[in-house]
N, C-alpha and C positions, 0 to 999 in steps of 0.2 A: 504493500500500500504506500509506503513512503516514497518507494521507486517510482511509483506512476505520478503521484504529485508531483515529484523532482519534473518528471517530464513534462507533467501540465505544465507547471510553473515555468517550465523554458522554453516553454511553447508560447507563451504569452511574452514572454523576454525579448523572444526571437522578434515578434509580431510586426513590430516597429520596423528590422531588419532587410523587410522583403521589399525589395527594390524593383519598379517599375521598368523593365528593361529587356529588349531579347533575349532568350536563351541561349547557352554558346553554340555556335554553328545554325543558328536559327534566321529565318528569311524575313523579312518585310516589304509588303509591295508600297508601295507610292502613286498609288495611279490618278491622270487625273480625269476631273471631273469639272474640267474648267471652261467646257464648252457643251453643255448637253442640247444634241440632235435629233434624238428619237425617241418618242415613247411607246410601250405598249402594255397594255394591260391584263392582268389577270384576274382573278373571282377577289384577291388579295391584295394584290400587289401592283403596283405601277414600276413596270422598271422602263431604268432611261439607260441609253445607250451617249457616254461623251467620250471623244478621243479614242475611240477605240475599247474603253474602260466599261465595265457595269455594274450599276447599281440598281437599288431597288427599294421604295418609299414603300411604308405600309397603308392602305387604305383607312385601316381601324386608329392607331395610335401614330403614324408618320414619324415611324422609327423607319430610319434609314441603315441598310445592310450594304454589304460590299461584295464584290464577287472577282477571283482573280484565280490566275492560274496557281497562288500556292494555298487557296482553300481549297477551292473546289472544281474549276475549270481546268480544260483540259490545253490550253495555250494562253498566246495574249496577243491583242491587237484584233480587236473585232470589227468585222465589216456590217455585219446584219444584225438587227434579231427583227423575230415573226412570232406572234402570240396564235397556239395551235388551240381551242377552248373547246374542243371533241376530248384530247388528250390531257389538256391542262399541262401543255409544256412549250415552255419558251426558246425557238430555235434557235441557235446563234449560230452563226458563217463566221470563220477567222482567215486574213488573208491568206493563210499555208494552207487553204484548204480542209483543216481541219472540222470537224460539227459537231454541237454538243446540243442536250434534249435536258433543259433545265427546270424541273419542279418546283413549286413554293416553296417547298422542304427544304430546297440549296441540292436535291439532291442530284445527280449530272450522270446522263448516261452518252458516251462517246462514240460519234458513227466515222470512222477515218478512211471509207472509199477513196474520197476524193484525195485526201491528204497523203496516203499511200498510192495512191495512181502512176504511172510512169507516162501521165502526159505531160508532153511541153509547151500545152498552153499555162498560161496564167489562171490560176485556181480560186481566183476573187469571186465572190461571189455579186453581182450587182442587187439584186432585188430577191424578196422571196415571196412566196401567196402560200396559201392553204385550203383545202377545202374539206378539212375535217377526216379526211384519207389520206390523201397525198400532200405533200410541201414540194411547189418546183421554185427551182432554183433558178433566177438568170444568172448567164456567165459571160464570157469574153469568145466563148466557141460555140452558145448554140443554151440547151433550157437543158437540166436535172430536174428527175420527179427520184423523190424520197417518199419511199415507202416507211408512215410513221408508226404502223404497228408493228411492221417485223423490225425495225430500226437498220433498213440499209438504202444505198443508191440501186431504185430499180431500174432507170434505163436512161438515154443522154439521147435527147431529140436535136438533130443537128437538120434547122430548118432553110438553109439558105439552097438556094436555089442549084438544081445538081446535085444535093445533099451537103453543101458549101459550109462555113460557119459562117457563124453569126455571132456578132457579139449586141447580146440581149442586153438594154438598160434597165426595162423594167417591164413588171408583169402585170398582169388585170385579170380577176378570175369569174365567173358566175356558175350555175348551175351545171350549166353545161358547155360552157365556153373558156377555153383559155387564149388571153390576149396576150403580144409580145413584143414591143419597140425597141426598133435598133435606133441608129441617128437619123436613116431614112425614109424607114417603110413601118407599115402594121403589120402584124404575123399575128393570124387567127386559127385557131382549128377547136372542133369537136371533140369536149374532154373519151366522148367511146370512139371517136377514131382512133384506128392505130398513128397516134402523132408518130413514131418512130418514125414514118416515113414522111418525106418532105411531103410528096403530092399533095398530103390530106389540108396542109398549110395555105391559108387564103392570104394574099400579100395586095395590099394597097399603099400608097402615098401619104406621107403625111404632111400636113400643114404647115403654113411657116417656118422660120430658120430659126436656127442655134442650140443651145441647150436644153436637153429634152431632161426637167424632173422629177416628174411624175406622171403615172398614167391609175385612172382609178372607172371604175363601168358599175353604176347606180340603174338609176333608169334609162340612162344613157351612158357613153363613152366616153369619156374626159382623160382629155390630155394639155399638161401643163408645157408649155414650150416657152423659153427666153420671156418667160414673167406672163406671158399670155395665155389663160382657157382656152381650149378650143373643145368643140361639141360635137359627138359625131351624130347629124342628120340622117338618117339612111344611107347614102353611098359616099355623101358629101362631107363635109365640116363647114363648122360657123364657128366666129369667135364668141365666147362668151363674157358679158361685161368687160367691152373691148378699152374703156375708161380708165381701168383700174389694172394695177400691177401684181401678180400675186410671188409668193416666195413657197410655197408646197400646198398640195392639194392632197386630202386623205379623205375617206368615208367613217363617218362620227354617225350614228344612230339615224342609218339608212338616207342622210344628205351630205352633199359632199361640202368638207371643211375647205374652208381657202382661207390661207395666211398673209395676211398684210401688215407691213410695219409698220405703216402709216394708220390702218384704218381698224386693225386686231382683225380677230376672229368673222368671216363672212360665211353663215351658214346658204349654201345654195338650194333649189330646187329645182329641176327640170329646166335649169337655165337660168332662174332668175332667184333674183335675193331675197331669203326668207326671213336674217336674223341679220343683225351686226353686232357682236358683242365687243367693246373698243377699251381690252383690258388683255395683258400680255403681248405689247407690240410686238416686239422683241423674238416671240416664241419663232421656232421651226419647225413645231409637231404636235400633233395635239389627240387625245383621246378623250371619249366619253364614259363615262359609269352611269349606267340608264338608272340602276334602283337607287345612287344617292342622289342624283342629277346634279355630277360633279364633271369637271372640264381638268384635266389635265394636262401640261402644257411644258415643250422641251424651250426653257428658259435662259438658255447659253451657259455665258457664267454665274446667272442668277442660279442655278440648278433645276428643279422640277417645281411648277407653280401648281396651284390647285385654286379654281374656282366654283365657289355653291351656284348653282345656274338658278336659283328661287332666289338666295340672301342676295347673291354676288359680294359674299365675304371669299377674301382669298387670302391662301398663306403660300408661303416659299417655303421649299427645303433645299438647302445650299449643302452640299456634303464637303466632309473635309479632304483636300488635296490641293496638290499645286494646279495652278491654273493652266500653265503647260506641259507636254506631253516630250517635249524636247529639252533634256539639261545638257545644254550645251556647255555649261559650264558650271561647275558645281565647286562651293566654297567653304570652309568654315571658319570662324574664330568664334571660340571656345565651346559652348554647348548649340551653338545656332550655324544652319545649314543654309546659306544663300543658294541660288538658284537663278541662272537667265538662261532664256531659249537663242538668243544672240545667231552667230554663224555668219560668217561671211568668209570669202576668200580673195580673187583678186577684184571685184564688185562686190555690191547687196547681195545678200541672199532673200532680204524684204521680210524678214520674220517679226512677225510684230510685236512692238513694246509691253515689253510684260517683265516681270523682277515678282520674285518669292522669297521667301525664308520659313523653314523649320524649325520649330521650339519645344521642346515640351509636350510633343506630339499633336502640333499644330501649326496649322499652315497660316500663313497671313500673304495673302493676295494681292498684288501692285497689277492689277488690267489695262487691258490698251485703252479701254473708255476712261480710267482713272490718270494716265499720263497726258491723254488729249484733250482731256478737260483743265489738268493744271498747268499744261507746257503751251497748251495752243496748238505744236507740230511734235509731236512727239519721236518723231523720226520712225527708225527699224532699227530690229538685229542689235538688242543691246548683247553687249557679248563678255564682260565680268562685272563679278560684285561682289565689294569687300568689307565689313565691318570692322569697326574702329577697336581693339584690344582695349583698349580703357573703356570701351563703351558701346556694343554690340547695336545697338540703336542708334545710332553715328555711326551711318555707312555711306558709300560709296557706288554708284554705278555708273561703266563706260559705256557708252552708246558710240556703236560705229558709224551712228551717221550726224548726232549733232553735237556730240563730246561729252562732260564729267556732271554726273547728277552727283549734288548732294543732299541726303538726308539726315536729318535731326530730329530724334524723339518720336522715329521710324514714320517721320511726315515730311515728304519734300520741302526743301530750305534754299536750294543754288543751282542754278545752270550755267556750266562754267562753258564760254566758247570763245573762239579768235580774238571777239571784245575785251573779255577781263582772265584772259590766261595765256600762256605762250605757246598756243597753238595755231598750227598751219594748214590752212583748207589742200585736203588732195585733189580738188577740183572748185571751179568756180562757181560751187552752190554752196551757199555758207548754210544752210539749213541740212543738206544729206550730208557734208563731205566733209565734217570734221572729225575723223575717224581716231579713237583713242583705245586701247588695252592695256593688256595686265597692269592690275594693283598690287599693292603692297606698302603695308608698313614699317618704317625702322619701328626700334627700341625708344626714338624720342617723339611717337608721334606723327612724322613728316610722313607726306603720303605721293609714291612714286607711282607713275602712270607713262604710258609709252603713245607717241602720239607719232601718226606717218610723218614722214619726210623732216619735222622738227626735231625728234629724238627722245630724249626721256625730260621728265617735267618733275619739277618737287613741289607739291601743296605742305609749305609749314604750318603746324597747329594754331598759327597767329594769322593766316591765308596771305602770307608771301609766296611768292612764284618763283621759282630758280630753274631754268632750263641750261642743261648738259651739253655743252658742245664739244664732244672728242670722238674721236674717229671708233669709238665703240658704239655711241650712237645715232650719229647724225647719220640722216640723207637712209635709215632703214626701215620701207617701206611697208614692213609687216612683221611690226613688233607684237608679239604674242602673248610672253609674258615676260615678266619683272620678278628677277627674287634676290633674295641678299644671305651674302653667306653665313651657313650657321659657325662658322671659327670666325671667321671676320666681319663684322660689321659693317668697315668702310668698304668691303669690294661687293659690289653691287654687279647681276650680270642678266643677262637677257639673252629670250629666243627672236631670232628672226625667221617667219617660216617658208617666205618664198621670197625671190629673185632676190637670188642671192644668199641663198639660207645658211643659218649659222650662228654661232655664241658667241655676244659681245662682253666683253670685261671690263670695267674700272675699278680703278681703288682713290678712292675720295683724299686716302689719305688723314681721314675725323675735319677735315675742313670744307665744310659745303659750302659755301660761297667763297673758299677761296680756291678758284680749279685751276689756276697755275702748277699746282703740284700733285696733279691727277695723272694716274696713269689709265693708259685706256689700250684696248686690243681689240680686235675682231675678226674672228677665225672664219672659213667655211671649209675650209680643206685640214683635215686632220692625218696624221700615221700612225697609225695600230703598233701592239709587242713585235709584229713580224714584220713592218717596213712595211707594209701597205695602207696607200693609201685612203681614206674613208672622206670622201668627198660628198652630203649628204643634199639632195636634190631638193627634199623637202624637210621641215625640222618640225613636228609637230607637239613638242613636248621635253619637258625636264626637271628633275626632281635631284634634291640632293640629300645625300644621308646621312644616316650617322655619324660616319666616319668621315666625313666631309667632301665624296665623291661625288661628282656631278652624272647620273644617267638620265640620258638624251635619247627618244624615240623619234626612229628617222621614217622615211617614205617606205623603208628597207631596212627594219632589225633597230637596234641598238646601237649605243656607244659608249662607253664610259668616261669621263675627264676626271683624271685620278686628283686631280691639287688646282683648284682656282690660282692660286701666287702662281704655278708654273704656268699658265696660260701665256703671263708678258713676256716669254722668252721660249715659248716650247710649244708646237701643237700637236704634243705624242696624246694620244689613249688610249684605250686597250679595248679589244671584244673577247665575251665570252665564249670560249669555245669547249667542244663538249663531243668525245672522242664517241666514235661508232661502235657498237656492239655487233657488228656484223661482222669481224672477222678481217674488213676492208684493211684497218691501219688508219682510214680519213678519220675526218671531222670536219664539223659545221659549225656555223655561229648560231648563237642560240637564237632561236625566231630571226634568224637571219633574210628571210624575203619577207617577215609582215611587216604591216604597215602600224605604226606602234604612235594609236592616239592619244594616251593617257597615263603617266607612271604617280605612284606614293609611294609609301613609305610608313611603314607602320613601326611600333612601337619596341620591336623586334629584329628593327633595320629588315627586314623583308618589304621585299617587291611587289608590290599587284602592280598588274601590266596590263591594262584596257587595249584590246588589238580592233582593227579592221574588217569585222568577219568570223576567229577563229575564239569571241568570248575573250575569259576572266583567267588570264596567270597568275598565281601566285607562287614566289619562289622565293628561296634563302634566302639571307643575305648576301652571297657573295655571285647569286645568281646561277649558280653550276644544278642545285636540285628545284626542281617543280616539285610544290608540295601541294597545290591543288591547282586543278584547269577548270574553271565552269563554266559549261554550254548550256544552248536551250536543252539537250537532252538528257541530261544529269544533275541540272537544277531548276530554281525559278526563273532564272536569270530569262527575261523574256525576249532577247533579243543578241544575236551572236556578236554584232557591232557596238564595242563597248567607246563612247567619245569623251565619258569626264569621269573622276576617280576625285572621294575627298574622304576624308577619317576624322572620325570623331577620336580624338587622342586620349581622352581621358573613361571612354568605355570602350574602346576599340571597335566600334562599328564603322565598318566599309560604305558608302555611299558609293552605290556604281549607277550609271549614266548610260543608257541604253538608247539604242536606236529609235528608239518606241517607247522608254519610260524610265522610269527610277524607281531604282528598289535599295533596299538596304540587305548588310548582312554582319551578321555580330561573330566577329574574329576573334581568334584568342590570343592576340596581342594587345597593348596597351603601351601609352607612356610611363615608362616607370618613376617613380615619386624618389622625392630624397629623404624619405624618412617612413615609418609604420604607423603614422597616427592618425591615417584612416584605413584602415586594412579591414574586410567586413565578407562576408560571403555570399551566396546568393544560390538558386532558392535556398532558404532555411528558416524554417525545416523542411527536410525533404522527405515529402508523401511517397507513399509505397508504389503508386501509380507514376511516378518521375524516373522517366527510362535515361535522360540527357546527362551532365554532368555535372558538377558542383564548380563553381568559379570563385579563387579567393580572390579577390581586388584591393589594390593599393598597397602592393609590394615595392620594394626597390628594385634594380635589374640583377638578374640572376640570383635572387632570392632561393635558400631553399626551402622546402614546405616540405613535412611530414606530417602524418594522417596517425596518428596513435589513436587506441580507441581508451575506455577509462581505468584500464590496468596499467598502461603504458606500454602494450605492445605495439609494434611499429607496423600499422596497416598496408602505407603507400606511400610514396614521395615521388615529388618533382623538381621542377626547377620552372621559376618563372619566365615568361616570355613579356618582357618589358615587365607592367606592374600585374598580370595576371598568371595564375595557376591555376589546374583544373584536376579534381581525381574525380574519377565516375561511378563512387561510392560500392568497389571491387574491393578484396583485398589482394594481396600477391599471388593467387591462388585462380587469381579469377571470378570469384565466388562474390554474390551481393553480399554486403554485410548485415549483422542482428540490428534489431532496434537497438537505439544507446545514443548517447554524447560523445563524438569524437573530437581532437585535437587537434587542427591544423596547429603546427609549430613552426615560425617563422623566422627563416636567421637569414639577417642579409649575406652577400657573399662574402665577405672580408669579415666577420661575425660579432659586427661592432654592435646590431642591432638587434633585437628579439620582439614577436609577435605572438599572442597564442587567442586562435580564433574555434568558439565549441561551436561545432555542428549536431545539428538532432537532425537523427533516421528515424523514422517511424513507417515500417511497414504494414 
């Protein structure tokens, strides 16, 4: 009896302990939801479709749920969903082709025809219909019917003329009719014809020019064309309310909806207007709930609206994520996660102004409507964003086309351009063309920014300006980023990533304003251990470690710059290379042809390597072992092309930067601390149902940790990886361990220091 109190009692000790936080090796998706497009409804549920991402509002309580590939989906990056109300399953199309049969439950049954297929058309799916049997597909070659009870692809109607393809936009269904629009004709046939064959395919012309985005058939035939109804008459078209412009047309409770931004919601009927409800301009989609008589509405970045069609009381649900789907560049200082979708190269890439940050497991949103409202010209393509070390709310972001935002008290304060900064327009548009990147802070505050053809720029904490004029800066066209060395302060060095790509160097010397005794360099041509050349085309990245070496991701592999001070006199550095197991005698350079967008550096001096296509490296330190590779097919990772990498240093979580999203992932490295007096564990106590591992946190480096249980026998030990340790509550045997109190025992390595953290198992 005393022994089980002992455990109540430190279970309640414990209670305090448990920390809000991934578990080790554990995934977090980020998706957003910063622009919702489509809705469709269930008996329950309204889910919207934004970026690719899904969610889903409850009709009852407007509890909002999430849905991704590492809960329950079987991919990511969605092109469709179609609400099936025979089956009560929500279809979703992913662009790999992939399809999943979604229940209210969350629960997912996966159809992968198409996604296993060995054709080389494109496997997007454009539109989908249902008719309570079948779900057909448009595609880019022609119509799929999915058989939804036996859950497969039962046949691929290829209706162009000859048996030709077709690439279907979209589809329109009735009792007995299935409709089918390319960019130029109708395609009809008889759902008991054999569609397999073209013949049965009746093909007419369609109406007007340009982009075809919708087709929907009520009591007539409606098709949406370049903002225009048109109506199909008997053999003919008319336009319908030829006045007015619409933005999507859907069938809501047997009339068809039309979307206007000017004018809301225009219920139609048989041509003419039944209703105007002039509430959700904004929307793109919209459903009805006939037994609440509710209006449900894809609301962009507002998230999903909801209108009473009696009260016309309406609420929003906004769900939490970043606003884009693109982290082109991902940042931290200290516990907060910057975010901008940016990108450009030798022009715009035109991505629109948008800026995020992550906290506390919350997003805060900066929208293109929020920067166009307070700048007037917001520009494009903002492309980093840095928060101020004294004050994470005091940040910074470069916009590549109108130059340096500043914020204060996480609310815009400054638009710094050619007027009040020393910057130089790449072109004679002073509103696109003052093009700025990479940030960075010294140790006192001053904030370094890399501006085309001017060079690098210093904003001091007192807003003085000092521009850098030495042959490491000036006249380089696409400066990328800015970092400063971690052994030296005053040498300062930079990526340039094209014409003329390569690593610039100064050393200040500790005298910023006085550059008479500045040293400066700028390499593009290097030589390896072996006298070969490394001449790097394009420079997309570089990170510096521990030990003070500079690795640089090029068009083609790596590089390493073993000593920044040898730069002004040397351009030796070395490639990884990594002998064959084949018997050959060769060897390669490591990732020696990828194209290497993104390096860190975690707390353990190991590598993650964001590539081009081939996913998530992680390796040693000294770069010779791969300690893990993750692709879409052996994690969540939702996208092979990894373009930004950032760490949260003080929990070791990975922020990885996908082609299509951000996700997170909890590392078992960390920075290591200069003392034990936060050292804590986590989960603890550990439930008998906790299959993952136990993490000690807030170690020094190379800490060792033993695991004794309450006799003092010695269960387990490790060795820290920066400030983190982990046992999997085994003991040397392999064996789980009994219930009890065990002992992590903590000695720094030099064993000046001690720690002793109890753990409770409770199985």
């Amino acid at each position: 009896m005393k022994y089980t109190l002992t455990i109540l009692s430190l279970i309640l000790a414990l209670a305090t302990q448990i920390y809000a936080q991934l578990p080790m090796g554990g995934w977090q998706m980020h998706n957003s939801y910063g622009n919702v497009t489509r809705v469709e409804a269930s008996r329950n549920l309204v889910y919207a479709l934004s970026r690719g991402s899904l969610m889903s509002v409850s009709k009852e309580d407007g509890q909002i749920e999430y849905y991704n590939k590492l809960l329950n989906l079987s991919s990511s990056n969605i092109a469709q969903i179609c609400y099936d109300a025979h089956y009560g399953k929500l279809i979703i199309t992913y662009l790999d082709g992939n399809i999943d049969l979604l229940d209210d439950n969350g629960n997912v049954e996966n159809i992968r025809d198409l996604y296993s297929s060995q054709t080389r058309e494109n496997k997007t799916v454009n539109d989908v219909v249902t008719d309570g049997k079948e779900a057909y597909l448009a595609t880019n070659f022609g119509i799929l019917a999915l058989d939804l009870r036996r859950k497969e692809l039962k046949e691929t109607f290829i209706i162009g003329e000859d048996a030709s393809s077709v690439s279907v936009k979209h589809l329109a269904i009735t009792d007995d009719t299935l409709y089918a629009v390319s960019d130029k004709k109708l395609y009809s046939a008889a759902l008991a014809s054999s569609m397999i064959d073209y013949h049965n395919w009746n093909v007419t012309e369609l109406p007007g020019k340009g982009n075809i985005a919708g087709l929907q058939v009520l009591e007539r035939l409606y098709l949406l064309r370049d903002s225009v109804i048109y109506m199909r008459t008997g053999d003919g078209w008319q336009t319908c309310l030829p006045e007015q412009r619409f933005g999507v047309i859907r069938s809501v409770a047997g009339q068809l909806a039309a979307l206007n931004m000017e004018a809301g919601l225009t219920l139609i009927d048989n041509g003419k207007i039944k209703t105007v409800i002039p509430y959700f301009l904004n929307a793109s989609d919209v459903v009805f709930d006939q037994a609440a008589h509710k209006y449900w509405f894809a609301y962009g970045a507002e998230g999903v609206g909801e209108l009473d069609a009696l009260t016309f009381k309406w609420n929003k649900y906004q769900p939490n994520g970043p606003v884009s789907s693109v982290p082109y560049r991902l940042r931290m200082t200290g516990n907060r996660l910057y975010m901008v979708p940016g990108g450009y190269w030798a022009t715009k890439n035109n991505n629109p102004p948008q800026a995020m940050f992550y906290e506390n497991g919350e997003w805060t949103n900066y929208t293109t409507d929020y920067f166009d409202k307070t700048l007037g010209h917001a520009g494009s393509d903002y492309s980093d964003m840095l928060g101020d070390p004294a004050d994470p709310s005091h940040f910074f972001i470069a916009a590549f086309s109108i130059g340096l935002l500043e914020f204060r008290d996480n609310k815009f304060y400054k638009l710094y351009t050619r007027d009040n900064a020393p910057f130089i327009l790449a072109a004679n548009n002073a509103l696109l063309y003052t093009w700025v990147d990479g940030l960075v802070f010294d140790n006192e505050g001053n904030l370094y920014v890399g501006n085309v053809d001017a060079g690098l720029c210093m904003l001091s904490p007192s807003g003085e300006w000092t521009l850098f004029k030495n042959s490491a800066t000036v006249g380089r066209n696409r400066i990328q980023q800015v970092l400063i060395s971690n052994k030296n302060p005053n040498i300062i060095y930079l990526t340039n990533a094209r014409s003329g790509a390569g690593i610039g160097v100064m050393d200040t010397g500790g005298t910023l304003k006085n550059q008479s005794d500045d040293r400066a360099v700028f390499r593009h041509e290097f030589e390896d251990q072996n006298g070969k050349t490394v001449l790097p085309e394009y420079v997309y990245c570089a990170a510096q470690d521990l030990s003070g070496e500079v690795w640089v991701g090029t068009s083609k592999g790596l590089f390493i710059i073993p000593d920044l001070e040898n730069m002004f006199s040397s351009n030796a550095c070395k490639r990884i290379i990594i002998q064959r197991t084949d018997g050959s005698g060769l060897a390669d350079y490591i990732l020696g042809e990828e194209r290497i967008n993104a390096i860190a550096v975690d707390g353990a001096n190991r590598k993650w390597i964001g590539t081009q296509g081939s996913g998530l490296y992680l390796m040693s330190a000294d770069g010779t072992e791969t300690i893990e590779h993750f692709t879409t097919h052996n994690s969540p990772l939702p996208d092979n092309t990894v373009i930004s990498l950032a760490i949260e240093h003080e929990s070791g979580v990975v922020y990885i930067g996908t082609g299509v999203g951000l996700v997170s992932y909890q590392s078992n490295a960390a920075d290591a601390h200069t003392d034990f007096s936060d050292v804590y564990a986590y989960p603890n106590p550990v439930r008998g149902n906790f299959e993952g591992v136990v993490t000690i946190s807030g170690l020094m480096e190379n800490s060792k940790v033993k695991i004794t249980d309450s006799a003092g026998q010695l269960v387990a030990e490790a060795v820290s990886l920066g400030s983190l340790a982990t046992w999997d509550c085994k003991d040397g045997a392999g064996k789980r361990v009994a219930t009890g109190v065990y002992m992590a025992q903590c000695v720094s390595s030099d064993g000046s220091q001690y720690a002793l953290v109890k753990i409770l198992v409770v199985n």
